[in-house]
C-alpha positions, 0 to 999 in steps of 0.5 A: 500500500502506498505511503503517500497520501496524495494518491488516495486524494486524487482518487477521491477527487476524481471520483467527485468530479466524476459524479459532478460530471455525470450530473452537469451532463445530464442537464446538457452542460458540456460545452465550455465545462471545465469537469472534463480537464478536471478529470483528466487532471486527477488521472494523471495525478493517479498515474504519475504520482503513483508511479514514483511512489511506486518507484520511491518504496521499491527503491527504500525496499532495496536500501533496507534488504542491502542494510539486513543483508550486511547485517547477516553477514556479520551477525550470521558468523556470531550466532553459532558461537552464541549458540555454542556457548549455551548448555548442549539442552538449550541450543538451537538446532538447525535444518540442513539446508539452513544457515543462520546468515538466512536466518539473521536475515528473515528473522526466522524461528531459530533465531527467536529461539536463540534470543529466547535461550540467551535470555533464559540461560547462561553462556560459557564462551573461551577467549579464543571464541571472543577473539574470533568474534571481534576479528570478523567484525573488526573486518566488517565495520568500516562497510557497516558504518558506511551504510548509516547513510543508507538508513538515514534515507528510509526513515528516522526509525530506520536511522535510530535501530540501525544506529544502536545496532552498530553500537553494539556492535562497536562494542562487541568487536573493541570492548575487552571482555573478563567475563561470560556474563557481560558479553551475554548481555550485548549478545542479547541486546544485538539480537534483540535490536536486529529482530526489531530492526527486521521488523520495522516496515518500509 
């Protein structure tokens, strides 16, 4: 459905003029009647204005799949070893033919239910897992920072989850951690703020 309103006022318009027309001409006003012009006015409002709309929403689609997928890429290497890290009971277990990247990136039920288990348990992850974490995202911040932009041209709520987003994982990928309990934390809090960055509409 279209964002813009003025769409839905042409329409309404045109309706209304329509039905102005169709009364005026049964009364044998259509020499020098303006209705005519105004009817075709209100549908090449229709038309072009819906078309760029179209063209606008299809566009910010595009923008937000570009942010969710570099997001996946980043954040799909972390959740095995967030999953890892929780007691053999409590982790998730994928399909075959799935990855968590696919995952990360539709907000599927294995992800939720990794968020639901790291809220609910606690982790156990070596310095040589958290080593490896920070060196992927150290390799992907400098693209993930550049597409703040990006979210700043779909909306303010775009701009401010995709912002506390790189946040977090500013902080996962610089912040020395001492123990498990403080890295759960921000595991919960990025994988929080992505399934609801996934969520927010175009």
């Amino acid at each position: 459905m279209f964002k813009n309103p003025i769409v839905p006022v042409f329409a309404l318009l045109l309706g209304l003029f329509t039905i102005w027309y169709g009364i005026v001409s049964r009364q044998g006003a259509f020499v020098d009647n303006m209705l005519p012009e105004l009817i075709g006015f209100c549908l090449e409002g229709i038309f072009f204005i819906g078309i760029f709309t179209w063209m606008q929403e299809r566009k910010d689609k595009e923008r937000k799949e570009q942010l969710k997928q570099s997001l996946a890429g980043a954040i799909g290497f972390i959740c095995p070893i967030i999953n890892g890290s929780l007691p053999t009971e409590y982790q998730t277990k994928l399909r075959e033919s799935d990855n968590w990247t696919r995952q990360t990136r539709k907000n599927g039920t294995s992800l939720k239910a990794l968020l639901r288990n790291v809220n609910a348990n606690d982790i156990e992850i070596t310095t040589t897992q958290i080593q490896a974490i920070q060196q992927l995202l150290a390799t992907r911040l400098s693209t993930l920072d550049s597409l703040l932009s990006v979210a700043a041209e779909l909306s303010h709520a775009h701009l401010s989850a995709y912002n506390m987003i790189l946040t977090e994982i500013h902080k996962i990928a610089e912040h020395q951690y001492f123990e498990s309990k403080e890295l759960r934390i921000s595991f919960k809090n990025l994988l929080k703020l992505l399934v609801s960055f996934n969520n927010e509409p175009i």
